[in-house]
VOPAGU-2260 file (C-alpha; in pm, 1 decimal, decimal comma):
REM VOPAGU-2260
SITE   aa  ch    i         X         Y         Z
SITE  UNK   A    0   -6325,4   16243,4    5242,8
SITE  UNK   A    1   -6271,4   16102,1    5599,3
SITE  UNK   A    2   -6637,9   15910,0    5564,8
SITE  UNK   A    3   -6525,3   15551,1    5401,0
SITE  UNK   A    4   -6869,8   15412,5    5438,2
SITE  UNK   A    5   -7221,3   15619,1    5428,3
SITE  UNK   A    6   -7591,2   15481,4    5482,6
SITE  UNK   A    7   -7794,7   15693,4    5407,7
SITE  UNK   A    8   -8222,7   15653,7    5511,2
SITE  UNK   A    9   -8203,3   15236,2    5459,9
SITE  UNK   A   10   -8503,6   15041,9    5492,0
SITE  UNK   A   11   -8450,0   14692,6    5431,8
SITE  UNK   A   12   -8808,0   14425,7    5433,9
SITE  UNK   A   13   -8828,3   14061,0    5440,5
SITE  UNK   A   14   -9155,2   13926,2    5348,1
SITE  UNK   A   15   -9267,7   14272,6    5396,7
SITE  UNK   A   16   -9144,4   14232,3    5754,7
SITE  UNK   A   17   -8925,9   14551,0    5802,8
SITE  UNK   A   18   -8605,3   14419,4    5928,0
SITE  UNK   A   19   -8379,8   14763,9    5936,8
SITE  UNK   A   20   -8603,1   15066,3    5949,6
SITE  UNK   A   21   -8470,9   15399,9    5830,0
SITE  UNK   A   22   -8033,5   15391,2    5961,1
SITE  UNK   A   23   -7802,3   15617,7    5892,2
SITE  UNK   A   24   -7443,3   15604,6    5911,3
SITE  UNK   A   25   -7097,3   15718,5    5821,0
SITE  UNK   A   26   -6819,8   15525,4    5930,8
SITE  UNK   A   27   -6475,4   15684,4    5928,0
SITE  UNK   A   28   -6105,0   15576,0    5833,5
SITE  UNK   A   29   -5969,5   15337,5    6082,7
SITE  UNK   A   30   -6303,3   15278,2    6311,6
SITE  UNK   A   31   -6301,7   15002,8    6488,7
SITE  UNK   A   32   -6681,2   14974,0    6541,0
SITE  UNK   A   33   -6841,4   14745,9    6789,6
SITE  UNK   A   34   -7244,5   14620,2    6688,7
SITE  UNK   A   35   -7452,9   14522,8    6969,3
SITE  UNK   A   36   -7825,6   14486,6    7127,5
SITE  UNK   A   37   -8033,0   14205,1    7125,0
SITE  UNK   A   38   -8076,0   13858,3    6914,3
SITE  UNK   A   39   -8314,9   13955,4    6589,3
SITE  UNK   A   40   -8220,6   14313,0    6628,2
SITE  UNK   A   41   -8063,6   14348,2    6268,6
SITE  UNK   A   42   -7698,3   14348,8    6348,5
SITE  UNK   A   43   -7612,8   14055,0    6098,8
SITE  UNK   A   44   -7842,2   14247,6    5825,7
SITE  UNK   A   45   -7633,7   14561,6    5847,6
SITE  UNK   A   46   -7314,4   14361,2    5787,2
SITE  UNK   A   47   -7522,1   14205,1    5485,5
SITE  UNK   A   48   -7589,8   14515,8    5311,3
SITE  UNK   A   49   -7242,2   14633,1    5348,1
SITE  UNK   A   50   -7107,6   14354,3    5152,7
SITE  UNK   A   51   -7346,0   14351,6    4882,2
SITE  UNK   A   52   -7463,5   14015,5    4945,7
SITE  UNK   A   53   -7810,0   14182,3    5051,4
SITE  UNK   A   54   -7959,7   14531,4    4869,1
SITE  UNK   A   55   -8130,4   14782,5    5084,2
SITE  UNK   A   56   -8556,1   14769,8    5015,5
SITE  UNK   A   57   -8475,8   15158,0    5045,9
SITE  UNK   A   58   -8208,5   15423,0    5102,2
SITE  UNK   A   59   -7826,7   15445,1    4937,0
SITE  UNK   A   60   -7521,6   15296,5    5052,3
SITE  UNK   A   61   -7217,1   15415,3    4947,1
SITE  UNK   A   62   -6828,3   15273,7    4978,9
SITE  UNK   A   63   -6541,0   15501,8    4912,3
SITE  UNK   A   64   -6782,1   15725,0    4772,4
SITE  UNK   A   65   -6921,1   15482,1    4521,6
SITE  UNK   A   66   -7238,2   15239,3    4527,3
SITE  UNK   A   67   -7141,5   14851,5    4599,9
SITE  UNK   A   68   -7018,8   14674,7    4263,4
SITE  UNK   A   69   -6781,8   14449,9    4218,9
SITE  UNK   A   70   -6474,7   14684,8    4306,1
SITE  UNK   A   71   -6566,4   14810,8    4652,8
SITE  UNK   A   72   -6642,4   14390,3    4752,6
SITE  UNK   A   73   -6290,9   14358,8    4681,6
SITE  UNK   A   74   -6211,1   14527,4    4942,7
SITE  UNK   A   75   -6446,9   14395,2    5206,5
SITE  UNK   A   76   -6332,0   14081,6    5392,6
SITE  UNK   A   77   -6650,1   13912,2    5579,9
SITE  UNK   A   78   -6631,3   13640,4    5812,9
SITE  UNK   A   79   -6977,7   13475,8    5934,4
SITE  UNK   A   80   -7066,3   13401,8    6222,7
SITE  UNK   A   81   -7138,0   13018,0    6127,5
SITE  UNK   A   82   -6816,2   12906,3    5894,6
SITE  UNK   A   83   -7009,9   12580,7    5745,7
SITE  UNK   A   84   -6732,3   12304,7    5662,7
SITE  UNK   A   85   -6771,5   12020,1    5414,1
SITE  UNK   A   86   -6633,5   11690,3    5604,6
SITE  UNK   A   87   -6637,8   11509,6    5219,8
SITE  UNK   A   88   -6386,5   11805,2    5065,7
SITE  UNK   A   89   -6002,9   11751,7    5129,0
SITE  UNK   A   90   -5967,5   12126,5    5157,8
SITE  UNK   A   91   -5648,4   12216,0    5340,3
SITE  UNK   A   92   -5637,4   12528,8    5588,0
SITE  UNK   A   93   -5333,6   12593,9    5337,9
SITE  UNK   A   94   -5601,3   12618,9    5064,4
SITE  UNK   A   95   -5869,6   12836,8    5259,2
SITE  UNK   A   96   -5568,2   13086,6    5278,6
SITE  UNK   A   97   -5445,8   13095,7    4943,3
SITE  UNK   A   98   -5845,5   13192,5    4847,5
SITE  UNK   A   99   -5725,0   13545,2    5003,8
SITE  UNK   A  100   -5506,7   13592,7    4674,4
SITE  UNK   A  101   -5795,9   13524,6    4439,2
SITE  UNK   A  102   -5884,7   13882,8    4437,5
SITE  UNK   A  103   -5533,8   13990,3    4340,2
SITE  UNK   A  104   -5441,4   13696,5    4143,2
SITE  UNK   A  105   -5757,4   13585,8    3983,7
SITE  UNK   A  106   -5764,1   13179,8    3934,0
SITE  UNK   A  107   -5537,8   13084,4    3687,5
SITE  UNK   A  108   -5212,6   13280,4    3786,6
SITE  UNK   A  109   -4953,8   13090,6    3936,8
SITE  UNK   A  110   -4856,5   13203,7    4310,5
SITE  UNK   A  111   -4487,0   13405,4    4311,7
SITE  UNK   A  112   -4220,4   13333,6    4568,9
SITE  UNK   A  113   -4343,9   13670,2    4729,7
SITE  UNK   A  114   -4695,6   13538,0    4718,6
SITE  UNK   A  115   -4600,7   13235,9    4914,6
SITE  UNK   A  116   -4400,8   13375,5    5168,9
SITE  UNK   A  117   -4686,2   13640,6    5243,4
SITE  UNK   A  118   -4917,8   13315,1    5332,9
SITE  UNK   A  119   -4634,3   13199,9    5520,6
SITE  UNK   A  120   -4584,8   13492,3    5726,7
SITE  UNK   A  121   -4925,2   13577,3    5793,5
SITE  UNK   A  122   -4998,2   13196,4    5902,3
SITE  UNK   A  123   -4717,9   13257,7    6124,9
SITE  UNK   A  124   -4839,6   13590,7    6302,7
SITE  UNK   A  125   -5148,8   13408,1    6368,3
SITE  UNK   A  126   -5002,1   13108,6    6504,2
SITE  UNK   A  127   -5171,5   12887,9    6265,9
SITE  UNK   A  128   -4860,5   12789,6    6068,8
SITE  UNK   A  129   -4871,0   12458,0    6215,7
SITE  UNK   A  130   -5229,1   12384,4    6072,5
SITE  UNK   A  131   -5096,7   12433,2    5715,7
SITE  UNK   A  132   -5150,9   12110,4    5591,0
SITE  UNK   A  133   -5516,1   12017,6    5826,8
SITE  UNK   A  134   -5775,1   11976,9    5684,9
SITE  UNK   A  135   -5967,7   12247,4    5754,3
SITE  UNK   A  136   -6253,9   12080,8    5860,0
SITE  UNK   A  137   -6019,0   11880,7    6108,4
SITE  UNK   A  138   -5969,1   12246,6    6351,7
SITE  UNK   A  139   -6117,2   12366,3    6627,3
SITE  UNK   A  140   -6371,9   12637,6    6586,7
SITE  UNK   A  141   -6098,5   12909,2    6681,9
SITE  UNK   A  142   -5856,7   12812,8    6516,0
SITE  UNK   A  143   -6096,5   12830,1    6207,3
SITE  UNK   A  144   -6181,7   13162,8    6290,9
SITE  UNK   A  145   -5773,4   13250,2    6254,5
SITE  UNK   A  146   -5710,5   13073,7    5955,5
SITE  UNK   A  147   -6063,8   13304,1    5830,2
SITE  UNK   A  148   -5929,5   13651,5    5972,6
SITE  UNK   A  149   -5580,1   13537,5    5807,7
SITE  UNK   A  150   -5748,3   13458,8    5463,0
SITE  UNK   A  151   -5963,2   13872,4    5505,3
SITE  UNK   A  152   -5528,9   14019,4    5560,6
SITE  UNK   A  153   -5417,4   13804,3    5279,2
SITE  UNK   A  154   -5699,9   13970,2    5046,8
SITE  UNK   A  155   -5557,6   14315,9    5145,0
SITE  UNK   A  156   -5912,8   14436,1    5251,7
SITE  UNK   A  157   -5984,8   14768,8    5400,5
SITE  UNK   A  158   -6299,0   14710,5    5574,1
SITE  UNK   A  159   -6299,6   14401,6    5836,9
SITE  UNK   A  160   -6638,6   14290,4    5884,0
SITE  UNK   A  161   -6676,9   13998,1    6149,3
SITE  UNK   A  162   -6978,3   13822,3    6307,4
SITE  UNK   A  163   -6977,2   13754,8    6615,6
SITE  UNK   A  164   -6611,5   13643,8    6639,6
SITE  UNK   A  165   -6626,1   13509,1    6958,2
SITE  UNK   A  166   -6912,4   13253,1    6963,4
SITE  UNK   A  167   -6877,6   12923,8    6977,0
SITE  UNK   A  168   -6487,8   12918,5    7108,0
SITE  UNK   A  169   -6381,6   12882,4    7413,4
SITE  UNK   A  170   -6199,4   13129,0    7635,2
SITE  UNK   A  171   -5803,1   13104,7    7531,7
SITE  UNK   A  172   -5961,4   13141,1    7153,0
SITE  UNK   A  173   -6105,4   13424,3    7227,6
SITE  UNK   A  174   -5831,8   13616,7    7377,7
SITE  UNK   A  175   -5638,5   13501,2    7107,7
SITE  UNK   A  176   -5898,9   13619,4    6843,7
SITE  UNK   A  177   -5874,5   13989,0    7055,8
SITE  UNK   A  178   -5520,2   14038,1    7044,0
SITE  UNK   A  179   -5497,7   13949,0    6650,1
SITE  UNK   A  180   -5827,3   14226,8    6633,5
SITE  UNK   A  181   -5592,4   14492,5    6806,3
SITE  UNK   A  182   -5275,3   14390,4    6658,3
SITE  UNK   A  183   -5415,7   14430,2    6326,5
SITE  UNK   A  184   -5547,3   14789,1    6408,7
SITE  UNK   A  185   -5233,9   14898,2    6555,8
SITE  UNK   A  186   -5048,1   14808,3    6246,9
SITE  UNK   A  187   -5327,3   14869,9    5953,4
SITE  UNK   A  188   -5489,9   15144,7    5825,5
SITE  UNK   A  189   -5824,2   14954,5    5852,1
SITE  UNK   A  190   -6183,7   14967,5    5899,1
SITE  UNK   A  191   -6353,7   14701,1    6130,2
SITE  UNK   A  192   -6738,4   14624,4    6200,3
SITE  UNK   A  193   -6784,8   14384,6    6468,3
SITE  UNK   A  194   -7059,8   14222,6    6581,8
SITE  UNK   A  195   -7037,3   14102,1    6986,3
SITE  UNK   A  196   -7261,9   14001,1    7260,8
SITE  UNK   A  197   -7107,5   14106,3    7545,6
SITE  UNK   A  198   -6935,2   14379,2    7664,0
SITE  UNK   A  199   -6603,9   14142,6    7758,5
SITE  UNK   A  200   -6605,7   14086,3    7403,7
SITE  UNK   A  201   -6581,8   14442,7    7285,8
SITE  UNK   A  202   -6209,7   14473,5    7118,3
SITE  UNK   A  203   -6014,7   14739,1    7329,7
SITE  UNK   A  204   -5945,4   14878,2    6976,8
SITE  UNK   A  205   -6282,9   14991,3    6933,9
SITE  UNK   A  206   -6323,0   15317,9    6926,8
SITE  UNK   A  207   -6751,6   15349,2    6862,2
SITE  UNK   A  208   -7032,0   15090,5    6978,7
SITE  UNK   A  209   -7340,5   15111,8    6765,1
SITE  UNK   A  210   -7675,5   14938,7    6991,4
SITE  UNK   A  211   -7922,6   14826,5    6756,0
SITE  UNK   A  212   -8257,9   14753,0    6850,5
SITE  UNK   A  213   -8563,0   14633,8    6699,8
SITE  UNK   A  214   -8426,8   14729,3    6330,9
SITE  UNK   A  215   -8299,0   15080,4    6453,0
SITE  UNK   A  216   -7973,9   15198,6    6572,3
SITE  UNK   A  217   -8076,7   15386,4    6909,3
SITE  UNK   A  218   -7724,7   15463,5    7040,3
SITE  UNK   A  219   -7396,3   15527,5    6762,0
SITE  UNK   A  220   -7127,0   15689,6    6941,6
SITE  UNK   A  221   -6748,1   15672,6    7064,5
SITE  UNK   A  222   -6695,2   15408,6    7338,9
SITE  UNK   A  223   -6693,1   15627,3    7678,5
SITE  UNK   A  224   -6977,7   15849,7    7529,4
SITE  UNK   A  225   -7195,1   15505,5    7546,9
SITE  UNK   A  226   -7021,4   15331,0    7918,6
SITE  UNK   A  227   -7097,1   15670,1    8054,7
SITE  UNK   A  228   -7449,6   15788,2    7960,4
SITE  UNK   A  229   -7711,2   15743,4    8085,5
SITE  UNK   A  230   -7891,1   15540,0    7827,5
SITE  UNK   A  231   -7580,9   15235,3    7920,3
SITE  UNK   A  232   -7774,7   15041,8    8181,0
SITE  UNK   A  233   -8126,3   15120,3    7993,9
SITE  UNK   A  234   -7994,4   14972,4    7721,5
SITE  UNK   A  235   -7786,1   14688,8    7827,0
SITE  UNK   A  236   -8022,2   14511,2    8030,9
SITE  UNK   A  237   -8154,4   14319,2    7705,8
């Protein structure tokens, strides 16, 4: 099957205020997917549900063919928009990346030579190598938002979820943050869900743009479909 994720008819209510009404999606092997449309419009929810952290009100969604348990979140790495960081805990960006093996290693095994020299390497790539031994709460909000997309390629995920990436960093970050997003498709068979704000945000990897609106998706298709229809200025002007 090419379809890694399907959402089928969701409805998802909070308070009994519908918040998603009625989407329906398939996402395919090595989309690079780009989420926008306005503040409140449900973008954050979607991401939600396909992590497991929320349950649709209505509707199925499936992963690899099978309903979220604890399997299928192993292989979903999320990253918030809003990383919250304790000033009071000495936790090292080393640490925060070594929480990437957990799923692989569980929380007793000791770390191999391999292990460690994966971290390494990765922290390298990233250029965050440097930071090892910060505390994390001690980096900028970019560089946070490396050491989080390092910690989602240590855990060997296959579906990149991200939240607004960009936000809150300033402009060097975020080119930085864009070329790691590419890089990462170029040489990973991955899946990525992105949410963005603007369209200078919009990873050149991406491949789809899904506009969500008011709880519904009103425009899911590949990237040139959307920049040259009609519906582009209609829709962007929000």
């Amino acid at each position: 099957m090419n379809d890694v994720i399907s959402v089928k008819n969701v409805n998802f209510y909070f308070d009994k205020k519908p918040i998603l009404k009625n989407i329906t999606f398939d996402v395919c092997r090595s989309d690079c997917i780009a989420l926008t449309g306005p503040n409140g419009a449900g973008k954050t929810t979607i991401l939600k549900l396909l992590t497991g952290l929320l349950k649709p009100s209505q509707g199925k969604i499936k992963i690899f063919d099978k309903e979220i348990n604890s399997e299928t979140k192993k292989q979903i790495g999320y990253i918030p928009q809003n990383i919250s960081v304790d000033n009071f805990m000495p936790i090292l960006v080393r640490d925060v990346l070594y929480m990437g093996l957990l799923a692989k290693n569980g929380i007793f095994k000791k770390y191999s030579k391999q292990d460690i020299s994966l971290v390494d390497e990765i922290a390298k790539k990233l250029d965050i190598f440097k930071l090892m031994q910060q505390p994390i709460y001690k980096i900028s909000g970019g560089e946070r938002q490396k050491v989080s997309v390092a910690r989602v390629l240590l855990q060997n995920a296959k579906i990149l979820l991200m939240d607004e990436p960009l936000s809150n960093i300033d402009v060097s970050c975020q080119k930085d943050i864009l070329k790691i997003i590419d890089d990462i498709h170029s040489n990973k068979d991955i899946i990525s869900l992105i949410i963005v704000h603007n369209l200078h945000q919009i990873p050149s990897c991406c491949n789809k743009i899904m506009f969500v609106s008011d709880g519904e998706i009103l425009f899911f298709e590949n990237k040139e479909t959307f920049f040259n229809s009609d519906k582009f200025n209609k829709l962007w002007n929000f």
